[in-house]
MDAnalysis code that builds the backbone (N, CA, C; Angstrom):
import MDAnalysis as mda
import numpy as np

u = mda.Universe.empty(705, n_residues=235, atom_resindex=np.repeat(np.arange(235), 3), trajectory=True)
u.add_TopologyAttr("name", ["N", "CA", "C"] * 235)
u.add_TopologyAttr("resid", np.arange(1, 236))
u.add_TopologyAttr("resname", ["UNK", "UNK", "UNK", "UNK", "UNK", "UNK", "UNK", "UNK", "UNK", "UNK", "UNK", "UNK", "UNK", "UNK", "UNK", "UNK", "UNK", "UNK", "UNK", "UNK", "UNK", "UNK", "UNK", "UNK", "UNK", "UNK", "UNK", "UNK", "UNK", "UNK", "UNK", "UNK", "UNK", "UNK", "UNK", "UNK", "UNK", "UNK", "UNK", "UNK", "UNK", "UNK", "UNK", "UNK", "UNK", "UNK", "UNK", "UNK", "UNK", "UNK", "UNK", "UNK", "UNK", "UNK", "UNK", "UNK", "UNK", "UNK", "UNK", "UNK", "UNK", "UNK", "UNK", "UNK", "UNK", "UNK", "UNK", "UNK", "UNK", "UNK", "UNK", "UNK", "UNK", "UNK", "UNK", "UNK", "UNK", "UNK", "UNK", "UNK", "UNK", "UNK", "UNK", "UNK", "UNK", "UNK", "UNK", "UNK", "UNK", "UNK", "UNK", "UNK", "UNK", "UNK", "UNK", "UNK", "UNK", "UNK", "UNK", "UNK", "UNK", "UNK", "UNK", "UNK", "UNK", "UNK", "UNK", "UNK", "UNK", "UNK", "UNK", "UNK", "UNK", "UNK", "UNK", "UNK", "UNK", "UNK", "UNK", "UNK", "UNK", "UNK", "UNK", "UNK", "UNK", "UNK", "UNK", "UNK", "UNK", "UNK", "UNK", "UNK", "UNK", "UNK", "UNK", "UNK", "UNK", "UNK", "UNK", "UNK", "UNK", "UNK", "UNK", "UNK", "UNK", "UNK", "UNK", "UNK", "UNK", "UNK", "UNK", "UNK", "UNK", "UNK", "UNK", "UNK", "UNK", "UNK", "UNK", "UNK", "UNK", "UNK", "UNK", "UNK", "UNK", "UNK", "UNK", "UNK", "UNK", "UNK", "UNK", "UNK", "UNK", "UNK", "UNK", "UNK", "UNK", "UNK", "UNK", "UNK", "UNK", "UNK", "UNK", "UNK", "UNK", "UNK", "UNK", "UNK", "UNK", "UNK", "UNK", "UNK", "UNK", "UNK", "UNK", "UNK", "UNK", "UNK", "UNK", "UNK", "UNK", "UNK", "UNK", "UNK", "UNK", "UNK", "UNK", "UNK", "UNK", "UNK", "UNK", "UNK", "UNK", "UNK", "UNK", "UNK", "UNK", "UNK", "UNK", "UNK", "UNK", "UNK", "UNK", "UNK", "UNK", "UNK", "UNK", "UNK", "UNK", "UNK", "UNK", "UNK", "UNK", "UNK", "UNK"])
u.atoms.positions = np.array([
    [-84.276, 24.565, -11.350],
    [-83.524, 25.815, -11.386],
    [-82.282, 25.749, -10.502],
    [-82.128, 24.832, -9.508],
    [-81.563, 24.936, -8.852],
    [-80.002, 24.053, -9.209],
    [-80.532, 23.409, -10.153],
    [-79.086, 22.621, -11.021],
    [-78.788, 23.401, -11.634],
    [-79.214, 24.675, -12.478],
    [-78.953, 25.274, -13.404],
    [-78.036, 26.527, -12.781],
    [-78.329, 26.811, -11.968],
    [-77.590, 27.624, -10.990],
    [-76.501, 26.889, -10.374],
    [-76.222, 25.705, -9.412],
    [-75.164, 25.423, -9.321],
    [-74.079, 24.938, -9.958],
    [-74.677, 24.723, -11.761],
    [-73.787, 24.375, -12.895],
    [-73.487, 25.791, -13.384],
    [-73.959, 26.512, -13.405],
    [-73.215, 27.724, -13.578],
    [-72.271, 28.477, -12.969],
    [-72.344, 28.027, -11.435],
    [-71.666, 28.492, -10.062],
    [-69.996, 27.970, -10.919],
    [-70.204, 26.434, -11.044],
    [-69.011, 25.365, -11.138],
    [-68.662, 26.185, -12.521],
    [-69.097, 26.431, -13.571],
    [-68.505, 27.338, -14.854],
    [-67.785, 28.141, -14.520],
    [-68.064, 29.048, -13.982],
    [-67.683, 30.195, -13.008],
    [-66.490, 30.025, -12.580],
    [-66.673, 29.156, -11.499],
    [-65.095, 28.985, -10.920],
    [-63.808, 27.805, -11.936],
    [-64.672, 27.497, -12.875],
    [-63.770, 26.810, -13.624],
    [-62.939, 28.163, -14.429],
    [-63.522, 29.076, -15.093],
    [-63.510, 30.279, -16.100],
    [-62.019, 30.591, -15.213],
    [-62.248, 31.511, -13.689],
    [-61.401, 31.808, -13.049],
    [-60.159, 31.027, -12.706],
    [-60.026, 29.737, -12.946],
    [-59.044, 29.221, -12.421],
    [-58.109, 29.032, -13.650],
    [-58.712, 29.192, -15.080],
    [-58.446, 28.524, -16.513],
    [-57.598, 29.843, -16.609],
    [-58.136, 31.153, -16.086],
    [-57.649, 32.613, -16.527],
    [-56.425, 32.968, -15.552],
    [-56.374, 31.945, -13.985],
    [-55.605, 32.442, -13.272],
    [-54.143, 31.549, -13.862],
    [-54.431, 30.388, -14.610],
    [-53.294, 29.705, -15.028],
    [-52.285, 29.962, -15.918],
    [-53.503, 30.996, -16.848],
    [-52.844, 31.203, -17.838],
    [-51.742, 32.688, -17.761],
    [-52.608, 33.368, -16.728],
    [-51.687, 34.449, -16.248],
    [-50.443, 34.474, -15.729],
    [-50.375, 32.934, -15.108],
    [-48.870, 32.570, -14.103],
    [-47.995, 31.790, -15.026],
    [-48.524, 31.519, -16.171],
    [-47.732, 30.920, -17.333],
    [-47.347, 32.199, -18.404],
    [-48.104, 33.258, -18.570],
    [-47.621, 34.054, -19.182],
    [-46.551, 35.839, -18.472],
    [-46.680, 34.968, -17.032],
    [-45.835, 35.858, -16.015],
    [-45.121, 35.169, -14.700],
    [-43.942, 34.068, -15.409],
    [-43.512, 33.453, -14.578],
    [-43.335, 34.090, -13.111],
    [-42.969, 33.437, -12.546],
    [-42.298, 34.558, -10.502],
    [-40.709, 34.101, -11.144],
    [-40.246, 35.740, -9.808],
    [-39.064, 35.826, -10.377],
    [-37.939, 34.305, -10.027],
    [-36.998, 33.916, -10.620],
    [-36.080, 33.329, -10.199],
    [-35.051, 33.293, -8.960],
    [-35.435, 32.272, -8.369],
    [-34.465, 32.556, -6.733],
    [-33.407, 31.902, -6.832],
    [-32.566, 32.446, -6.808],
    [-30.721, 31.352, -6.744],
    [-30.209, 32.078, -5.765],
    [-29.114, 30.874, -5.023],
    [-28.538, 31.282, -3.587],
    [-28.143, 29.307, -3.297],
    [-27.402, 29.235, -2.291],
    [-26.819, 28.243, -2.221],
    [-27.443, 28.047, -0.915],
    [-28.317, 27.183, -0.888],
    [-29.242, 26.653, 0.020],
    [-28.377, 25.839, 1.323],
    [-27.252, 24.998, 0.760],
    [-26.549, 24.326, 1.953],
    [-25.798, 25.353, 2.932],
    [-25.256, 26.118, 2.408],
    [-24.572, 27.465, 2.753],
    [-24.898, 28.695, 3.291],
    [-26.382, 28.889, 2.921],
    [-26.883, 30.216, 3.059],
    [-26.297, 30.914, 2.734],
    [-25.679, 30.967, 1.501],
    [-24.411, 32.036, 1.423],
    [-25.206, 32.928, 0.500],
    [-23.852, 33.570, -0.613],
    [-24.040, 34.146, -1.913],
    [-24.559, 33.443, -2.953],
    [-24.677, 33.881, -4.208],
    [-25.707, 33.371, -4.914],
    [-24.551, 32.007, -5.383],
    [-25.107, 31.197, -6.778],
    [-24.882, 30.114, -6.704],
    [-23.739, 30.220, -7.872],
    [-23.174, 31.282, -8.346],
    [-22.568, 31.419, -9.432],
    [-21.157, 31.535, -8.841],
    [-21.106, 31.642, -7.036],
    [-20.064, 32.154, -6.940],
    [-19.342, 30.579, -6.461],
    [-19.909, 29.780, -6.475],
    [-19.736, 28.688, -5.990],
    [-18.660, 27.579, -7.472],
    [-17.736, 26.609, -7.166],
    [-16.575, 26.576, -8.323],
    [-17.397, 24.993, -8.739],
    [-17.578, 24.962, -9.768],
    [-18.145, 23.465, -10.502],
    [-16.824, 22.880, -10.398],
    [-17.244, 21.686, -10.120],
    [-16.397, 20.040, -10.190],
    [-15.701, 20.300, -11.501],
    [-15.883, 20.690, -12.954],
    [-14.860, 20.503, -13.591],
    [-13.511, 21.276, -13.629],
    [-13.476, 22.469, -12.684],
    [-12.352, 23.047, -12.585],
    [-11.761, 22.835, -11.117],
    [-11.821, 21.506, -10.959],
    [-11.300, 21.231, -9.659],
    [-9.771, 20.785, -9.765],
    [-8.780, 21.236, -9.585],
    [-7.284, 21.310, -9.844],
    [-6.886, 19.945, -9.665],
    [-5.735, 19.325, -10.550],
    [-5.472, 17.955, -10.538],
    [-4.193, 18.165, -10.612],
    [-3.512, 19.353, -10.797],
    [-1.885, 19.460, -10.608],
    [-1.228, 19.151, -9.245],
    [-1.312, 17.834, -9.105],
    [-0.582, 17.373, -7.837],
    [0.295, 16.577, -7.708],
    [0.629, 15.580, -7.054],
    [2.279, 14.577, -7.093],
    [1.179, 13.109, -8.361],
    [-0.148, 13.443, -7.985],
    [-0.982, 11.975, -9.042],
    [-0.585, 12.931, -10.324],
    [-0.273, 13.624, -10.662],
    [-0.209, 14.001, -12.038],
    [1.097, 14.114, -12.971],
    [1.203, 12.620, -13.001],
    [3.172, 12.388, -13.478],
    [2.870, 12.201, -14.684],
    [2.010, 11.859, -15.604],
    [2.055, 11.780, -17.176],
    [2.988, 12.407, -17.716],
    [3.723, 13.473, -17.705],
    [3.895, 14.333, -18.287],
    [5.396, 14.686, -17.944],
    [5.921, 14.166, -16.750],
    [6.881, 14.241, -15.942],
    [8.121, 13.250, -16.973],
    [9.386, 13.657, -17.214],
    [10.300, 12.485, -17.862],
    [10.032, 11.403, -16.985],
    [11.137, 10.483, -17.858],
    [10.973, 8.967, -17.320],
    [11.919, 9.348, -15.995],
    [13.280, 9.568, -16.042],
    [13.934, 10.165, -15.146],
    [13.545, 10.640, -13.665],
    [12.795, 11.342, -13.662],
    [11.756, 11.906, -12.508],
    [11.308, 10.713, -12.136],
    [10.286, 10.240, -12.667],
    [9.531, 9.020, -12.220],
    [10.670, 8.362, -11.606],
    [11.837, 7.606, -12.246],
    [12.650, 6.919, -11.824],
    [13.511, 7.184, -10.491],
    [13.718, 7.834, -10.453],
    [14.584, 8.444, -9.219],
    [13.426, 9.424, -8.250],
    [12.012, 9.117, -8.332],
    [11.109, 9.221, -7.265],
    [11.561, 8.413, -6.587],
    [10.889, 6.820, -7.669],
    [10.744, 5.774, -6.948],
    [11.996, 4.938, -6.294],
    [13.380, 5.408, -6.859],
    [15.220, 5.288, -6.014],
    [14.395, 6.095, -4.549],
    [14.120, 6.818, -4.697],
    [14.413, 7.542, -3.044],
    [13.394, 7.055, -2.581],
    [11.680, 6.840, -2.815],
    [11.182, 6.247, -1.790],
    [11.470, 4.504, -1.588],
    [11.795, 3.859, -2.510],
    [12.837, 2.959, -2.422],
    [13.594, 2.973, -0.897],
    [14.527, 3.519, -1.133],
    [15.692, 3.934, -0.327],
    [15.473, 4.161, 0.845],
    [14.199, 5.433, 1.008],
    [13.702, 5.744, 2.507],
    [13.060, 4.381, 3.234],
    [12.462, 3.444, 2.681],
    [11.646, 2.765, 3.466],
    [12.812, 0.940, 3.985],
    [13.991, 1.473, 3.180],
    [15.415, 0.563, 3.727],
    [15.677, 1.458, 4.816],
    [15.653, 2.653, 4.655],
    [15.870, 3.231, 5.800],
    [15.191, 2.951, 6.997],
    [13.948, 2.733, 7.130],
    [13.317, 2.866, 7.956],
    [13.281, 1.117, 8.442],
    [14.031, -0.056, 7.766],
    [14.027, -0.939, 7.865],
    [15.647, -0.885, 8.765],
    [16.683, -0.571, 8.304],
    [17.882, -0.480, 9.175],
    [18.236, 0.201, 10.801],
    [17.076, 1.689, 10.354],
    [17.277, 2.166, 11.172],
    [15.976, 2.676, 11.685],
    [15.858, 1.600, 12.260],
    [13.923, 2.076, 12.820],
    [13.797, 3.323, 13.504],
    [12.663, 3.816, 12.931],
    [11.969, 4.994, 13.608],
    [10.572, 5.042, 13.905],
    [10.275, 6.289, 14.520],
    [8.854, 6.501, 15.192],
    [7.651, 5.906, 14.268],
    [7.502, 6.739, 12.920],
    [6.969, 6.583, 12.256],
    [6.938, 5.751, 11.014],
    [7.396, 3.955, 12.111],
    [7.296, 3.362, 10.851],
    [5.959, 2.918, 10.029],
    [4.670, 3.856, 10.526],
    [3.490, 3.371, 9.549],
    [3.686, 3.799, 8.454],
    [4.175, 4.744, 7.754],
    [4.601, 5.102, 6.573],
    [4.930, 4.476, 5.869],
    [5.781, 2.610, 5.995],
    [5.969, 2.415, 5.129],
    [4.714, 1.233, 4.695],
    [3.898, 1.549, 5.961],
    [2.569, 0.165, 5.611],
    [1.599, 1.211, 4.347],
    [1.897, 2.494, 4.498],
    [0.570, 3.266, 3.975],
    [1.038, 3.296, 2.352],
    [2.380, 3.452, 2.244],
    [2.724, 3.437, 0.699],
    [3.665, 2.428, 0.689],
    [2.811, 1.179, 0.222],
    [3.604, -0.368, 0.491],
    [3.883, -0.040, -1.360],
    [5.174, -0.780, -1.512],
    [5.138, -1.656, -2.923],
    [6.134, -2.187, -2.619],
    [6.678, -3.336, -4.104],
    [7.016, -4.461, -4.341],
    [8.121, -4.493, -4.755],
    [8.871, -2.845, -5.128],
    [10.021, -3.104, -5.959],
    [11.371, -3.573, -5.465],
    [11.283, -2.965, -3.679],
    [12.378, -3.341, -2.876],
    [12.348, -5.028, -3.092],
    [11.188, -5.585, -2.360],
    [11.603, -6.859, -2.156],
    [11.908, -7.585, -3.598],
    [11.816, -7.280, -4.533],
    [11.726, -7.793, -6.040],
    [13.138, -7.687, -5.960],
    [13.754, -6.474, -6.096],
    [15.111, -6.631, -6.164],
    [16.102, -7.292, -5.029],
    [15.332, -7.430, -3.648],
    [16.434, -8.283, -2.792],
    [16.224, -9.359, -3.095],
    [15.015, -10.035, -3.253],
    [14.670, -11.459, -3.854],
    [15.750, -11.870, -5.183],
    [15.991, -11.156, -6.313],
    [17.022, -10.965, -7.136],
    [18.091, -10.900, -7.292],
    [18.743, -10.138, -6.321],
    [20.127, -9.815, -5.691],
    [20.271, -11.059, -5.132],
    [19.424, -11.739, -3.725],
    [20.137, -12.890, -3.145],
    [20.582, -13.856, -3.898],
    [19.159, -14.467, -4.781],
    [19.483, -15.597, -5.727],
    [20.550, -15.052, -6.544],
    [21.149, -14.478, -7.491],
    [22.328, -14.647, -7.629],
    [23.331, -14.714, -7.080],
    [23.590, -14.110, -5.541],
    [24.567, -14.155, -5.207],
    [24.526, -15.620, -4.357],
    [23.610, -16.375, -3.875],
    [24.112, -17.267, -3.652],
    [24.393, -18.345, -4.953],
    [23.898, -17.751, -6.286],
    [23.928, -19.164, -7.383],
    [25.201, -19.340, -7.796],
    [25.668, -18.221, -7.364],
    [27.199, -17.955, -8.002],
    [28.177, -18.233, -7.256],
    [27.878, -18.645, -5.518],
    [29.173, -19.135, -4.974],
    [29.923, -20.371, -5.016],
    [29.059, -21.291, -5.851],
    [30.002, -22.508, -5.445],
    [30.035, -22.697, -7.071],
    [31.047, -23.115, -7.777],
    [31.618, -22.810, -9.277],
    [31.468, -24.251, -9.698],
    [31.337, -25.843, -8.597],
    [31.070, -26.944, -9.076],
    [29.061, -26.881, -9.713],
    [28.528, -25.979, -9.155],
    [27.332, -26.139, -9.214],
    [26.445, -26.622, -7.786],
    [27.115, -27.114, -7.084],
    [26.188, -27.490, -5.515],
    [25.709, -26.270, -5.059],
    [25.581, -25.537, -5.416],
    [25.054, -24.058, -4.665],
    [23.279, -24.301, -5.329],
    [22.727, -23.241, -4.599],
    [21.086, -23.512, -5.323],
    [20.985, -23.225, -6.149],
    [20.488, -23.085, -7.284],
    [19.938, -22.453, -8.584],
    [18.914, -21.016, -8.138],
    [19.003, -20.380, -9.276],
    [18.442, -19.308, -9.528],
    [17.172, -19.421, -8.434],
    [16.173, -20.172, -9.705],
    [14.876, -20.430, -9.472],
    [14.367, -21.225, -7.936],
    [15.386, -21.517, -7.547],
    [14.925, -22.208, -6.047],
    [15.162, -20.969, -4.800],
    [16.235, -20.385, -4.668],
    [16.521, -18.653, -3.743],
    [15.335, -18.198, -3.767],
    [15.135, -18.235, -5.567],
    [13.728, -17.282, -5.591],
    [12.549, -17.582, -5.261],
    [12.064, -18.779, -5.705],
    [11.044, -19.625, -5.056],
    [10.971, -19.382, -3.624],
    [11.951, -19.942, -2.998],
    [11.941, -20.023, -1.767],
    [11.229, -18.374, -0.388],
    [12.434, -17.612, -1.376],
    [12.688, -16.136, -0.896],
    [10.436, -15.230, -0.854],
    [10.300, -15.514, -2.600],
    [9.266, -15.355, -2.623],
    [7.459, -15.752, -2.043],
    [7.951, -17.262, -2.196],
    [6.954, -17.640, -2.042],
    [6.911, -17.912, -0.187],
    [7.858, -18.431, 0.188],
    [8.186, -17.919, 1.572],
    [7.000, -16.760, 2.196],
    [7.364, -15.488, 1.447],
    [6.994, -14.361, 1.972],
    [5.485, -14.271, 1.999],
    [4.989, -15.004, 0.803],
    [3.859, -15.016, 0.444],
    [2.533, -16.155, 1.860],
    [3.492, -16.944, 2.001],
    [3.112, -17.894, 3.266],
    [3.129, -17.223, 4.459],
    [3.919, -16.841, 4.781],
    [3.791, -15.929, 6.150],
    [3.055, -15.049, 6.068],
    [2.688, -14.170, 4.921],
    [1.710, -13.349, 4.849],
    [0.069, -13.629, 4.957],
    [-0.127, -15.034, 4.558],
    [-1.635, -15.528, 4.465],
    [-1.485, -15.651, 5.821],
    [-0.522, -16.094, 6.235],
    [-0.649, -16.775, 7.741],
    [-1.131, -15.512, 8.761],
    [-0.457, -14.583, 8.531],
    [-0.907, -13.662, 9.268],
    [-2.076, -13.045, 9.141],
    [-2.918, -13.175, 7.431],
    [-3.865, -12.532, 7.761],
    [-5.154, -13.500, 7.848],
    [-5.277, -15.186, 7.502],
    [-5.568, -15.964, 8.736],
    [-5.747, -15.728, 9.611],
    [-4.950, -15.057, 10.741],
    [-4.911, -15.358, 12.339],
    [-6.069, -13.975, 12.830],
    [-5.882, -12.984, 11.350],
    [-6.653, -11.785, 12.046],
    [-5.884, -10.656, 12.062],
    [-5.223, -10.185, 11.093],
    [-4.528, -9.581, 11.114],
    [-4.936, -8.418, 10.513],
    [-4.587, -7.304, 11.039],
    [-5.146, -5.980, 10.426],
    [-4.590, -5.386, 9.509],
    [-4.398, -6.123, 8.776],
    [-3.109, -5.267, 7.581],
    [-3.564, -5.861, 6.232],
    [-3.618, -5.336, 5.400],
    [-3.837, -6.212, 3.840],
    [-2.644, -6.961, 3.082],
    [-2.757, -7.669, 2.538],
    [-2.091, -8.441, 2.262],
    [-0.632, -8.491, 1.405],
    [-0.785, -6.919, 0.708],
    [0.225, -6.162, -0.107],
    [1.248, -5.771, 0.870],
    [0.206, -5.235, 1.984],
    [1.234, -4.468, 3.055],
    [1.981, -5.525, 3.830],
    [1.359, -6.308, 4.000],
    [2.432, -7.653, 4.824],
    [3.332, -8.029, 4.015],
    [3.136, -8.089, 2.633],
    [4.052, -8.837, 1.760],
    [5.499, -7.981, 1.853],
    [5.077, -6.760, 1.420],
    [6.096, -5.429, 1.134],
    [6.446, -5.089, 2.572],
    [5.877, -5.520, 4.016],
    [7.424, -5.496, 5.106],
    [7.833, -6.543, 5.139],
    [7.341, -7.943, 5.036],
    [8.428, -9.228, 5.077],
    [9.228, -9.019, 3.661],
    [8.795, -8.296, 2.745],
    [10.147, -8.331, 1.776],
    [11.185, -7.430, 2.139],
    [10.861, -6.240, 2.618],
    [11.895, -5.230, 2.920],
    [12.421, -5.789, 3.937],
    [12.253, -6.476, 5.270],
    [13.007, -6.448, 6.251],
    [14.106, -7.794, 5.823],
    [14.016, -8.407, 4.652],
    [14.727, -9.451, 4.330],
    [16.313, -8.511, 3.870],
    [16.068, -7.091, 3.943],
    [17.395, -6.201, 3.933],
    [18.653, -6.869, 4.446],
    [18.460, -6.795, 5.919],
    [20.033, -7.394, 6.489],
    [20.329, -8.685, 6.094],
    [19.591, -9.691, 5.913],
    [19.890, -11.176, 5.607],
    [20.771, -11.032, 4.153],
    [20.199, -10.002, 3.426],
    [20.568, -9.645, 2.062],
    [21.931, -9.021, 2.486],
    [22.255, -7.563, 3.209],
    [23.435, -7.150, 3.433],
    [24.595, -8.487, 3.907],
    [24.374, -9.206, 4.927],
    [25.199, -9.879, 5.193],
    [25.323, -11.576, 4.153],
    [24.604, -11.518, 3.217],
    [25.197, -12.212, 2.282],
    [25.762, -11.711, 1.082],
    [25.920, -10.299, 0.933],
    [26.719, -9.621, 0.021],
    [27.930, -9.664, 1.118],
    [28.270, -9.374, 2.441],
    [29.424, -9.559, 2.624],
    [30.246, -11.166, 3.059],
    [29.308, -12.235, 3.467],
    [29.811, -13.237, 3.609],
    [30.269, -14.027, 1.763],
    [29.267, -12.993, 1.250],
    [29.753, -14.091, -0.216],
    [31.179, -13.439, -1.269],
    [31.208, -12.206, -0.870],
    [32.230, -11.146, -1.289],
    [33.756, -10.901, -0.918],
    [33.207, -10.469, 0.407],
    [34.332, -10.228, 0.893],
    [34.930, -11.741, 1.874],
    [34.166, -12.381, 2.224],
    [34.597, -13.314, 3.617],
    [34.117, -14.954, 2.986],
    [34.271, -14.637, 1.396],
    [34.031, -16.371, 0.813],
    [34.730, -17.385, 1.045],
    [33.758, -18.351, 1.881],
    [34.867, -19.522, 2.371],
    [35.664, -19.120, 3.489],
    [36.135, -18.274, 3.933],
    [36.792, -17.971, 5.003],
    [36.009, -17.436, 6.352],
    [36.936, -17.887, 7.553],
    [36.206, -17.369, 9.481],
    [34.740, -17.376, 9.292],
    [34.282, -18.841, 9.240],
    [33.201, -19.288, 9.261],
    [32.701, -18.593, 10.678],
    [32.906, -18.323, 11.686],
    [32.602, -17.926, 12.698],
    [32.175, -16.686, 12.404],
    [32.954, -15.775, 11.798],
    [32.530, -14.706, 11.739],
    [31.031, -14.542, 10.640],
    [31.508, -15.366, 10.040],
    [30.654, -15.266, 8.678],
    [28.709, -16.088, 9.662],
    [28.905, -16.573, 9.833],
    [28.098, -17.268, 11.085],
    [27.349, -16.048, 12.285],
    [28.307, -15.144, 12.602],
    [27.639, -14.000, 13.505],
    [27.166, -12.822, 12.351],
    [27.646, -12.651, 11.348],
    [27.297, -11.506, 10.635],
    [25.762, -11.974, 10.349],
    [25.269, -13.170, 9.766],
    [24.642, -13.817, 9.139],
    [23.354, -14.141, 10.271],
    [23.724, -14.163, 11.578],
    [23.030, -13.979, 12.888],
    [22.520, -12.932, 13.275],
    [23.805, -11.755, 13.181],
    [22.859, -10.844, 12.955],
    [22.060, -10.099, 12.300],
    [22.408, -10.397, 11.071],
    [20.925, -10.264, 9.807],
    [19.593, -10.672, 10.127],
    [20.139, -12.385, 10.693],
    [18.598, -12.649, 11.252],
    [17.748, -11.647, 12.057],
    [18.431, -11.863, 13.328],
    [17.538, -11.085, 14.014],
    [17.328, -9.860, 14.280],
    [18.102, -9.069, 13.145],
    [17.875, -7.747, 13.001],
    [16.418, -7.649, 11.909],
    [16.562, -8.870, 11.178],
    [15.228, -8.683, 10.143],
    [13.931, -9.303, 10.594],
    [14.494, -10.224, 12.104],
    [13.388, -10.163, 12.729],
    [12.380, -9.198, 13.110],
    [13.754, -8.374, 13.846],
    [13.135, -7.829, 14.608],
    [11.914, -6.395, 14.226],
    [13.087, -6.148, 12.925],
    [12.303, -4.917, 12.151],
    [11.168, -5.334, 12.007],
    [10.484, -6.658, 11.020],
    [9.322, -7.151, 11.195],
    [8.062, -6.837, 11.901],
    [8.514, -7.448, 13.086],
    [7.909, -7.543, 14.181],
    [7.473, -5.804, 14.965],
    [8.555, -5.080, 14.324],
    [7.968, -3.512, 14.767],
    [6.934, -2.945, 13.795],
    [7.165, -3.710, 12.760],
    [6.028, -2.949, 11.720],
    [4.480, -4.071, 12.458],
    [5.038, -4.838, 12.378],
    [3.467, -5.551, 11.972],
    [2.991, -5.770, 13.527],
    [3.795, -5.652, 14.648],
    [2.809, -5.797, 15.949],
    [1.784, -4.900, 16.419],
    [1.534, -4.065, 15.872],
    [0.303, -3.573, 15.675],
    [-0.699, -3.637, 15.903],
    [-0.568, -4.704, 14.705],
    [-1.793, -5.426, 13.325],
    [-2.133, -6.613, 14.090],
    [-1.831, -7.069, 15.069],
    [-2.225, -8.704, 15.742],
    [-2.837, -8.424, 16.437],
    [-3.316, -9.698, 16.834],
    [-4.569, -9.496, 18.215],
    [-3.477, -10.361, 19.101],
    [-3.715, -9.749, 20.373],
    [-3.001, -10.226, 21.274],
    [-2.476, -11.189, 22.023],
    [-3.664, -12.397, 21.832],
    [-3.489, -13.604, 21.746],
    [-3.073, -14.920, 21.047],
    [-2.880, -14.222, 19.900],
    [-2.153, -14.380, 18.383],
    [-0.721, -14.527, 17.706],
    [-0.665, -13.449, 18.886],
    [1.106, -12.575, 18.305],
    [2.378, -13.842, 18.421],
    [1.936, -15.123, 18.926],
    [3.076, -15.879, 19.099],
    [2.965, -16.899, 17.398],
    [2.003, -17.372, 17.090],
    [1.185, -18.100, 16.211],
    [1.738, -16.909, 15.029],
    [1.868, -15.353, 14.972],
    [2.387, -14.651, 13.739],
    [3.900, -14.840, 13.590],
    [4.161, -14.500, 14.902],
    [5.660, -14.641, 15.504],
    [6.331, -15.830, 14.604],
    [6.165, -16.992, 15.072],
    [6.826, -18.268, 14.494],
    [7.107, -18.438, 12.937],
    [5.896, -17.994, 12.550],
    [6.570, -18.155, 10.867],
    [7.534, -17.719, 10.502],
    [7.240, -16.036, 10.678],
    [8.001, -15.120, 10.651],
    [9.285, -15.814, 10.627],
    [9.764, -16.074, 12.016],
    [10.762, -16.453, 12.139],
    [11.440, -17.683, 11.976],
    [10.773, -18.305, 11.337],
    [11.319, -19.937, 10.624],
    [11.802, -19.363, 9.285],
    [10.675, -18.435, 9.146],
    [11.214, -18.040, 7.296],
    [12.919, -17.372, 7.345],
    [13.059, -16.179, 8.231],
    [14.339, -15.561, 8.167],
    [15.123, -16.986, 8.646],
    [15.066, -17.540, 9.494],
    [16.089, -18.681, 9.731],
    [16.334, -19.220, 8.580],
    [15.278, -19.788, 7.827],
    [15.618, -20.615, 6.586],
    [16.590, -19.476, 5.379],
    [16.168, -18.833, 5.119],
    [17.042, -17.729, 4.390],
    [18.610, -17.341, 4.736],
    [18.342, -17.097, 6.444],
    [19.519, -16.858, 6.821],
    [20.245, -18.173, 6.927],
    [19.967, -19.596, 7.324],
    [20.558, -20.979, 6.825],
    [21.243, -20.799, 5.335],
    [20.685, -20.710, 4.721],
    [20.430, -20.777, 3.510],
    [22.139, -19.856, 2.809],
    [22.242, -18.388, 3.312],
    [23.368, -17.808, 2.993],
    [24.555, -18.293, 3.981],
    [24.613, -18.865, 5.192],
    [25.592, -19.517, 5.878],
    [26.274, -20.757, 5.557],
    [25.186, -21.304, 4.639],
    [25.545, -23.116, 4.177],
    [26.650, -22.497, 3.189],
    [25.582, -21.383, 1.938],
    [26.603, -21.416, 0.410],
    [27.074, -20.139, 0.328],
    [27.762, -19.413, 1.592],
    [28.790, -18.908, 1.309],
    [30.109, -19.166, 1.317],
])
């Protein structure tokens, strides 16, 4: 009797639990919404990811070619600026590095030196450029070799920009002062150098470790020598 009774006990509480399930399935609890990270208001007031605004300076699709073009003239332009005439904040031009400045001084030089000597002894195109480019590209591994805190775009795009003055003073030794007051043509060309040294060396001393900075130093400055050689021989 005594199985028969505690199998009935277990019926029992099975019955009740079968009836309490079915009650909480046929009377859900109410729904709680509220923004749990926030403790705030409920969760409706809160803005979904797909209406998150994209009308900003990234949204040029749509912009003429024009616009685009004469963005990239003025930030162009500003970061020669900041190569001629140094200022505080020259990290600006490490944070939005590109390629187009040095592309076009790399371009500009080689012709103007291919074109000064009319027998042909002047360099060819493809060697300025070689040189100019791949140059830049060497000093740049070199530096980030040694430990250098800068990526490799950004080193490239200040040793191309600061190649500015070497570039100014072979538009005027090959222009205006061709063949003539080698002396002068000799100090203009001097001071290109070490004005494009020096800009260099303000962007990227930084980025070195301190025990280093002579080992970055040297390339650096073999490369502008060779460049600046280079417009003193064939102007």
């Amino acid at each position: 009797m005594a199985n028969f009774n505690s199998a009935a006990v277990d019926i029992d509480i099975l019955e009740k639990e079968i009836a309490a399930k079915e009650h909480a399935h046929r009377n859900p609890p109410a729904e709680l919404t509220g923004n749990i990270a926030g403790m705030g208001g409920p969760s409706r007031t809160s803005r979904p990811m797909q209406e998150v605004s994209l009308d900003g300076d990234l949204d040029t699709l749509d912009e003429p070619v024009w616009d685009t073009v004469s963005r990239d003239l003025r930030t162009v332009g500003m970061k020669f600026g900041h190569v001629i005439f140094p200022k505080s904040d020259r990290q600006q031009l490490l944070k939005d590095w590109d390629l187009w400045g040095p592309l076009f001084i790399c371009v500009g030089l080689s012709l103007l030196l291919q074109h000064n000597s009319p027998d042909g002894s002047a360099p060819q195109f493809t060697q300025v450029f070689a040189i100019t480019f791949f140059g830049s590209v060497v000093v740049t591994i070199n530096t980030k070799l040694l430990g250098g805190q800068i990526s490799f775009f950004q080193s490239l795009c200040v040793i191309g920009y600061c190649l500015l003055p070497p570039f100014v003073a072979a538009i005027v030794c090959s222009i205006l002062l061709h063949g003539r007051l080698f002396f002068l043509r000799l100090l203009i060309t001097a001071v290109g150098f070490c004005w494009s040294t020096f800009a260099a060396m303000g962007f990227l001393a930084g980025c070195q470790p301190e025990k280093k900075k002579f080992l970055v130093v040297y390339p650096i400055f073999l490369f502008y020598f060779v460049v600046s050689w280079m417009i003193i021989s064939d102007s």
